[in-house]
N, C-alpha and C positions, 0 to 999 in steps of 0.2 A: 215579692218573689213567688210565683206560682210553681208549686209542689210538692211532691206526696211523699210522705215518711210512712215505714215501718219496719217492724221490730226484725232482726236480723236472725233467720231460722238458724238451727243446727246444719242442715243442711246446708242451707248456703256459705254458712262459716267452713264449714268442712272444705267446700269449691275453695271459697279466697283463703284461706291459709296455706295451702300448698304453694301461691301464687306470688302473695305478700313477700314470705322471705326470700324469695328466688328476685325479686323487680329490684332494676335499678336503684329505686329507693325504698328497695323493703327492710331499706337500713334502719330506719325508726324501731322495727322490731326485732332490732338482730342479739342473740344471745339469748331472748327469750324461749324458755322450755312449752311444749304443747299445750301443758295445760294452762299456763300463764295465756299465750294468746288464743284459748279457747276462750277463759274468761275474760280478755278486752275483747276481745271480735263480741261475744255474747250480749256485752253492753251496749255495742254501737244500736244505731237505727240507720237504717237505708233510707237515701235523699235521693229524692229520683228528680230533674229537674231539667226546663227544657232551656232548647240553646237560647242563648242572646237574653241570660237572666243574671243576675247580680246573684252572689255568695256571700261578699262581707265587702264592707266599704271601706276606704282609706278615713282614720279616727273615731271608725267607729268602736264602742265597747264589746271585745273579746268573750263572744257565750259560748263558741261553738272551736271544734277541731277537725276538720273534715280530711277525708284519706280519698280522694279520688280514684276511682272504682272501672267506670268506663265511659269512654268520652274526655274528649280534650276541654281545657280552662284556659283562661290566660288572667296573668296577675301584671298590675300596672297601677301607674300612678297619674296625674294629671298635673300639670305646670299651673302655674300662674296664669297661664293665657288659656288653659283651658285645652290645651294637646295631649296627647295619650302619649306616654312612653311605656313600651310595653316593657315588662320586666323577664320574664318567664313563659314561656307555657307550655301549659302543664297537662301532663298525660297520664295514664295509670300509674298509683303507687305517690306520687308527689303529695304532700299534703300542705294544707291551709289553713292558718291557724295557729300555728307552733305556740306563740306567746299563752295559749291557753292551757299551757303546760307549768304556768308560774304560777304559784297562789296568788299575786297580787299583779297580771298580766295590764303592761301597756296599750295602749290602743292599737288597731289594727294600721302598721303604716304602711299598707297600699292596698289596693279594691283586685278584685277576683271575681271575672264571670265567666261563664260557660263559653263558648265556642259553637259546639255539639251538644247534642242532648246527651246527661251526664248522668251518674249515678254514684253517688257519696256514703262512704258510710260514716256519719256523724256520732261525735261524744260532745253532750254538754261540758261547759265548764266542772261542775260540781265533779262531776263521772271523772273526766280525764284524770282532775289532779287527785280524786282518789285511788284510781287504780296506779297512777304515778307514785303516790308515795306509799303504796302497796309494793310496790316494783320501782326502784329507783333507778336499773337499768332504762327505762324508759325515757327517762328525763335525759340522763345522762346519751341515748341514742336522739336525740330532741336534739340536744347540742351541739353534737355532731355530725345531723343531718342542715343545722342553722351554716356552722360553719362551711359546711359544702355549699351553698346557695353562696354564704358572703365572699367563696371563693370563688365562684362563678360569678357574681358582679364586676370583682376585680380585677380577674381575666379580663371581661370586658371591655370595661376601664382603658385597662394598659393597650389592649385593640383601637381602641378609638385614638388614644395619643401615638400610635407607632404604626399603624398598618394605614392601608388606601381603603376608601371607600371601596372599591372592588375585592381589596381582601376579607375588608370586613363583609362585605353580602357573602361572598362564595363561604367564607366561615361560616355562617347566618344558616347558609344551605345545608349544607353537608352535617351541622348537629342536626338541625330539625329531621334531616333528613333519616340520621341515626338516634335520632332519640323518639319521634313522635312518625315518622312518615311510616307509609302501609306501602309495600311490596307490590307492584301491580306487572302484567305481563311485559308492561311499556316500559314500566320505571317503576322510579320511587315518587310516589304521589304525597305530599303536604298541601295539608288544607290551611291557607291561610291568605290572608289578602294582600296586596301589595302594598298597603298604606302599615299593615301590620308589622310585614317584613321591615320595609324600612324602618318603621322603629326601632324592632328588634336589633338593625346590625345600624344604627345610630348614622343614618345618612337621612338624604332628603329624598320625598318619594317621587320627583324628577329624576335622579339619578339611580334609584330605585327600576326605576319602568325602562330609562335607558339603558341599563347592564344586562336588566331580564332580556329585552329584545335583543340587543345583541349578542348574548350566550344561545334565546332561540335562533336567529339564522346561522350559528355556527354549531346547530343543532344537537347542545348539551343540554337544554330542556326545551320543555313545552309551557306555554301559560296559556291557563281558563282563568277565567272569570272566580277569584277567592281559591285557585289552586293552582300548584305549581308541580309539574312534572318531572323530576332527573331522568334522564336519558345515558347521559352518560357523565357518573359524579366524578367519577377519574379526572376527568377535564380540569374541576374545578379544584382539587388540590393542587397545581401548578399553578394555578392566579397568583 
């Protein structure tokens, strides 16, 4: 994995602390008082790292906890056959790694690489579980940020046994499109590929590229090439 670390200034902890408790997931550090996460921000190191690069592999041993900073990740697994299923992905504030919050952390069970070029700010193993059992709200926010992801599979889950393929894609849209897409004059733009999508909303990417084309001539979105456009997302809550 090619990139660059270094030590995370005062100042720039000052920038992401304001920003951390405010994000979707700046639940990891919620409850904590200023000077608590001046001193975990202070330990991190900034990972700076470019797109289309590996983070941590599926069994591999758990050194690192990384807090994604900016720039999209996406976390996945690979079958027996060697196909991606995509699990997540992951935007500022998500983090990777959790298990490196245990003294005695299981292997990492799924792989995580960049999308974008990204920017992490990383805690070794040693770091994490000391500041964790310095502050045991931490662990305890750990927990509860797990339980939210294992909530989120299982949503999914129950989608794939009870919804249509077409519900599950317009679902697929409409979080990315609230959870990671960028505002643009046209729409809501999501960077991501069509083979991606379709994993993510658990269809085949035949029928994947047939919904797209037919949601674009009924001109709810646009597709390029690794991106996808909302036009008009309204549409697609009635799927």
């Amino acid at each position: 994995m090619r990139s660059h670390t270094a030590l995370a200034s005062d100042a720039d902890m000052n920038s992401y602390e304001a920003r951390a408790t405010t994000n979707r997931n700046g639940k990891l550090f919620t409850a904590l008082d200023d000077s608590v996460l001046r001193q975990i921000f202070c330990a991190a190191r900034v990972l700076r790292v470019p797109a289309r690069e590996n983070i941590v592999e599926c069994g591999g041993r758990p050194r690192n906890l990384f807090l994604l900073r900016e720039g999209r990740a996406r976390s996945y697994v690979l079958t027996e056959s060697g196909s991606e299923v995509l699990l997540l992905w992951l935007v500022p504030g998500d983090v990777i790694g959790l298990v490196s919050l245990l003294p005695k952390p299981p292997n990492y069970m799924a792989s995580a690489s960049t999308v974008t070029e990204c920017e992490f700010l990383m805690w070794d193993h040693s770091t994490i579980r000391s500041l964790a059992k310095a502050h045991p709200q931490l662990t305890e926010n750990g927990f509860r940020l797990s339980l939210n992801y294992l909530g989120t599979y299982m949503k999914r889950h129950a989608n794939l046994v009870s919804k249509s393929a077409q519900a599950r894609l317009a679902h697929a849209l409409l979080h990315l499109a609230t959870e990671a897409g960028e505002v643009q004059p046209s729409g809501v733009t999501i960077n991501i590929t069509n083979e991606q999508l379709s994993s993510f909303s658990d269809i085949s990417s035949f029928t994947a590229s047939r919904l797209l084309s037919k949601w674009e001539r009924q001109g709810t979105l646009c597709k390029e090439r690794g991106r996808v456009t909302l036009l008009a997302p309204e549409s697609l809550m009635v799927t």
